[in-house]
Backbone as a chain_set.jsonl record, in Angstrom:
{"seq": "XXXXXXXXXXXXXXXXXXXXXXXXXXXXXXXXXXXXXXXXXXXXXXXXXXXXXXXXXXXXXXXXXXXXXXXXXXXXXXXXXXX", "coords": {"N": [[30.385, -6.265, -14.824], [27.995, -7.179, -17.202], [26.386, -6.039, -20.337], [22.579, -5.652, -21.771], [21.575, -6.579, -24.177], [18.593, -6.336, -26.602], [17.926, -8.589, -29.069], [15.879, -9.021, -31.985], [14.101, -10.84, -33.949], [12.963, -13.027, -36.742], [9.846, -15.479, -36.691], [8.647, -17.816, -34.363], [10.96, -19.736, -33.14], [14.528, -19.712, -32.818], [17.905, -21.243, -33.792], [20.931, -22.056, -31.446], [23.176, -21.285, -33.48], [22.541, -19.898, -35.32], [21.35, -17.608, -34.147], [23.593, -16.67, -32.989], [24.985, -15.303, -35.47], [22.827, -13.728, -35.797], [23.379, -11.662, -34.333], [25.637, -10.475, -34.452], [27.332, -11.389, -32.863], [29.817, -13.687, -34.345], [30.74, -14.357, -37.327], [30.807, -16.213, -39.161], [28.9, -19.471, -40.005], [30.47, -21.768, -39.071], [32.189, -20.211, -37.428], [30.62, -19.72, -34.951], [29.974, -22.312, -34.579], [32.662, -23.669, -33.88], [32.924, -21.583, -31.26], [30.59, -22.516, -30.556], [30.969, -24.924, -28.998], [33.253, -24.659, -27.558], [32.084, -24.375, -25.594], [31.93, -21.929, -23.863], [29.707, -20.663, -24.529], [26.695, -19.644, -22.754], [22.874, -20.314, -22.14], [20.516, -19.066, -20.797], [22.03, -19.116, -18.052], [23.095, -21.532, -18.253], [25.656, -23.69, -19.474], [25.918, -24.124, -23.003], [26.196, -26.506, -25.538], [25.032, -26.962, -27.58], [24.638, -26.552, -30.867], [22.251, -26.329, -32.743], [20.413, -25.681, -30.55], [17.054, -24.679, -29.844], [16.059, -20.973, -29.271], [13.711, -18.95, -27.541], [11.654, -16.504, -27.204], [12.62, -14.217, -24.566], [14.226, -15.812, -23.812], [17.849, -16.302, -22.809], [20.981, -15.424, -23.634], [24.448, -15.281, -23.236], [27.415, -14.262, -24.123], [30.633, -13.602, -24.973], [30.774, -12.094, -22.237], [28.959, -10.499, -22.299], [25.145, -9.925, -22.583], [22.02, -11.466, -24.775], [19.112, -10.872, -24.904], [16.559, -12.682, -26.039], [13.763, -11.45, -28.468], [10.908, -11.717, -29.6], [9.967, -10.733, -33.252], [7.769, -8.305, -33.519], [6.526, -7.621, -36.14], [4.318, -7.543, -37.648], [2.319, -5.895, -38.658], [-0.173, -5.639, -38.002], [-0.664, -4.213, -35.482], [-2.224, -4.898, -33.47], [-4.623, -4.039, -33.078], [-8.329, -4.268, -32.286], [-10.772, -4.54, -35.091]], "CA": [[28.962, -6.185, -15.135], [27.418, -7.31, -18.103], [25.528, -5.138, -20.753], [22.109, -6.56, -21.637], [21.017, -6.391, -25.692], [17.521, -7.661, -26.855], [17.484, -8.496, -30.675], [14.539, -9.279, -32.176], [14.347, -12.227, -35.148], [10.989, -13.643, -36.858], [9.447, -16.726, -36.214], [8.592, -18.495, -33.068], [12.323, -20.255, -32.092], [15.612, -19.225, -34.009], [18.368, -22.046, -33.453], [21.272, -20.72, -31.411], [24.409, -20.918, -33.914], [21.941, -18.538, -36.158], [21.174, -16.15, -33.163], [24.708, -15.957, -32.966], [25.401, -14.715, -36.506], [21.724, -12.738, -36.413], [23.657, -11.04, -33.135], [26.654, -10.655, -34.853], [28.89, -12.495, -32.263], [29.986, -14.545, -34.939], [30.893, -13.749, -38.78], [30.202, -17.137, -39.689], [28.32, -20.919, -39.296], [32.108, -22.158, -38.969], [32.733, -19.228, -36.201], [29.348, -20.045, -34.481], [30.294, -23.874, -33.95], [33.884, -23.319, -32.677], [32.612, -20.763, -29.99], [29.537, -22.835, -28.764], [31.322, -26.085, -28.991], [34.012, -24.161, -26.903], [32.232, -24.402, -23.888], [31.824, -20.771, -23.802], [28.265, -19.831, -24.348], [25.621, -19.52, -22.022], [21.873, -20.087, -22.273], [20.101, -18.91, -19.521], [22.589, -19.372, -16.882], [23.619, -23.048, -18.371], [26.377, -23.763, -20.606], [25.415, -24.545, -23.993], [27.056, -26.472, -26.578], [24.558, -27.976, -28.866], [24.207, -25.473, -32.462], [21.111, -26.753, -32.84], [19.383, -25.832, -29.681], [16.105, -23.887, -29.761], [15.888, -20.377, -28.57], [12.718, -18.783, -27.808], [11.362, -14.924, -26.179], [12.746, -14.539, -23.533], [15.597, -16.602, -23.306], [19.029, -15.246, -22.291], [22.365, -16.147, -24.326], [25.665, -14.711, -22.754], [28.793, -14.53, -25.252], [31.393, -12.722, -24.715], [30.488, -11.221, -21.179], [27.182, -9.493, -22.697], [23.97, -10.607, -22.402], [21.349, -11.195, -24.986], [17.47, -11.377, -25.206], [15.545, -12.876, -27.269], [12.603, -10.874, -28.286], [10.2, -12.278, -30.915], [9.632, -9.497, -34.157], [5.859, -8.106, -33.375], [6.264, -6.289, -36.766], [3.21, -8.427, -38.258], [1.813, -5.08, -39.307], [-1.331, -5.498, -37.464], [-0.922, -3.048, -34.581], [-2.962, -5.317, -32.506], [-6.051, -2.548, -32.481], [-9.037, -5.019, -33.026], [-11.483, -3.325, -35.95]], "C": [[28.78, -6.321, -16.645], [26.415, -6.136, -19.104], [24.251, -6.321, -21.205], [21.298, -5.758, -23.379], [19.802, -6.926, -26.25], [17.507, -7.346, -28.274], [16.519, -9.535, -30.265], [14.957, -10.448, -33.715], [12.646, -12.914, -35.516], [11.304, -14.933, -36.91], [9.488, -16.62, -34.48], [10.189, -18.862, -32.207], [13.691, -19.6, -33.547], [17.09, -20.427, -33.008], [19.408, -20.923, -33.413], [22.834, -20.294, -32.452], [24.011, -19.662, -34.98], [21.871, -17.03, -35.486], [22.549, -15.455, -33.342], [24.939, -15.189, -34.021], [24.374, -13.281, -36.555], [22.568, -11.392, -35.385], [25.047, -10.26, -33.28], [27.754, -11.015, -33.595], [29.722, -12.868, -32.936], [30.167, -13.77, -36.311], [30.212, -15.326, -39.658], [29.91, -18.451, -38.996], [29.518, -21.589, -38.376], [32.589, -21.834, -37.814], [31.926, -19.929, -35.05], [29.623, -21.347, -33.637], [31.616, -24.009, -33.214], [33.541, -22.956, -31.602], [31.954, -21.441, -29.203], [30.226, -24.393, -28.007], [32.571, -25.874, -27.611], [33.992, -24.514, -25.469], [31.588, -23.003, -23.558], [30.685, -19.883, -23.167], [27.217, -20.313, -23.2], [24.224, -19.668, -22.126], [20.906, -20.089, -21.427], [20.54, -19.451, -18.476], [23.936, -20.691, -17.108], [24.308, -22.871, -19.705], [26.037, -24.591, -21.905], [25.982, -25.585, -25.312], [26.702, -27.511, -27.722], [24.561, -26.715, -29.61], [23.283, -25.442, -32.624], [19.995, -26.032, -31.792], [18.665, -24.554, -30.112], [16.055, -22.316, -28.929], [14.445, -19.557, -28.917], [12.636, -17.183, -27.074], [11.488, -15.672, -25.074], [14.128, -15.058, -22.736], [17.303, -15.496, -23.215], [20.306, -15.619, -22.775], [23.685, -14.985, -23.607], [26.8, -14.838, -23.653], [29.713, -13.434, -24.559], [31.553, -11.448, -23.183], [29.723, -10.633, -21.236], [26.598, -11.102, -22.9], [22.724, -9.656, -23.309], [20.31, -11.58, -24.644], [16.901, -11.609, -25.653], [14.41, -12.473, -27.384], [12.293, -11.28, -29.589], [10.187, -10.265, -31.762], [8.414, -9.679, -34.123], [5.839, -7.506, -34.66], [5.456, -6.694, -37.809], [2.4, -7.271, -39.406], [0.337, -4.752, -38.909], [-1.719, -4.679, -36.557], [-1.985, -3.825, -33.32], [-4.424, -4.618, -31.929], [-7.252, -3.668, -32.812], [-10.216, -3.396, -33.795], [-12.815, -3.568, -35.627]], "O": [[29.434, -5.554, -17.351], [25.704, -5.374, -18.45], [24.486, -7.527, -21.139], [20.689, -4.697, -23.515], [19.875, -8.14, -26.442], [17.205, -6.248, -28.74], [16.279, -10.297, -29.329], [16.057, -10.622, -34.238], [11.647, -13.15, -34.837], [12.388, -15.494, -37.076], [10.018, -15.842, -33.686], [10.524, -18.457, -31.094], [13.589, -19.243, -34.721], [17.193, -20.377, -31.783], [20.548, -21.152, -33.01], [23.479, -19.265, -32.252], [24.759, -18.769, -35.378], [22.134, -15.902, -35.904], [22.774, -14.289, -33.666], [25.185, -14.048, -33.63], [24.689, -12.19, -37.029], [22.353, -10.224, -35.706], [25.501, -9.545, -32.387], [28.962, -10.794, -33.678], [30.818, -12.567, -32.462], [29.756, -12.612, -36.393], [29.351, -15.37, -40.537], [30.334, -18.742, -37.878], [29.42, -21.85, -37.177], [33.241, -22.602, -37.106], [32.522, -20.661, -34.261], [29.54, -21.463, -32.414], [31.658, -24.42, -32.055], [33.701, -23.769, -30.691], [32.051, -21.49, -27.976], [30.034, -24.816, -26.867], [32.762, -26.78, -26.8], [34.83, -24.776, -24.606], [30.568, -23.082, -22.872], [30.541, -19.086, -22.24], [27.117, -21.509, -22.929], [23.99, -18.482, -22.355], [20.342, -21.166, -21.238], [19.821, -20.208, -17.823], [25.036, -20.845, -16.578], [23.912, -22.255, -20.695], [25.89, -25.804, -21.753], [26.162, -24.847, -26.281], [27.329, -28.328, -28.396], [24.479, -25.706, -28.91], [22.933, -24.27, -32.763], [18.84, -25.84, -32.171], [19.241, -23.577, -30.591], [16.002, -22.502, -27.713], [14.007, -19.436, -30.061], [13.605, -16.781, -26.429], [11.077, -16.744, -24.631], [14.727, -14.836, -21.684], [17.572, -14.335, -23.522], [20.802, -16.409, -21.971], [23.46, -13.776, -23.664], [27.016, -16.033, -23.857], [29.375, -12.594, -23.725], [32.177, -10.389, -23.12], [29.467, -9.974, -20.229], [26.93, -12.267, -23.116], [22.368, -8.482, -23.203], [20.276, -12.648, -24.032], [16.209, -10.668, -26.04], [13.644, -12.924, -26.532], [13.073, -11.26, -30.541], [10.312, -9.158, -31.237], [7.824, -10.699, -34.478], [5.017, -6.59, -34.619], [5.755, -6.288, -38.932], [2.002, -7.54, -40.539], [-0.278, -3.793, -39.376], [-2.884, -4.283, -36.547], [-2.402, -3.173, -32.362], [-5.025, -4.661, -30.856], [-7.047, -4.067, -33.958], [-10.413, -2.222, -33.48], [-13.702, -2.849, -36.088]]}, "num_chains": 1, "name": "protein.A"}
């Protein structure tokens, strides 16, 4: 069984050899491209092995037998209360 981690990252998409590092999977760009190029990684279900590709809320990356989530950063500062 898998554990299931949701980091959070700003902006809209975060490309995934970055997720990896933001996730620390990875120590570096270098690490990042070995691993996905590997074969290895997962992105929602499907094996991944562009660096490049887009991840967005929501989405599901697998490394290492864990499973993350991508959750956008709400921490805008707005609180969403309208005034």
């Amino acid at each position: 069984m898998t554990d299931r981690e949701e980091v959070r990252h700003p902006g809209d998409t975060i490309e995934l050899d970055q997720f990896l590092k933001l996730a620390q999977v990875v120590s570096s760009g270098g690490e990042a491209k070995r691993l996905i190029q590997s074969g290895v990684i997962q992105v929602n279900g499907e094996v991944e092995t562009r660096r490049g590709r887009k991840l967005r809320p929501g989405d599901r990356v697998t490394a290492h037998g864990e499973d993350y989530v991508i959750e956008a950063d709400e921490s805008d500062g707005d609180g969403g209360e309208p005034e």
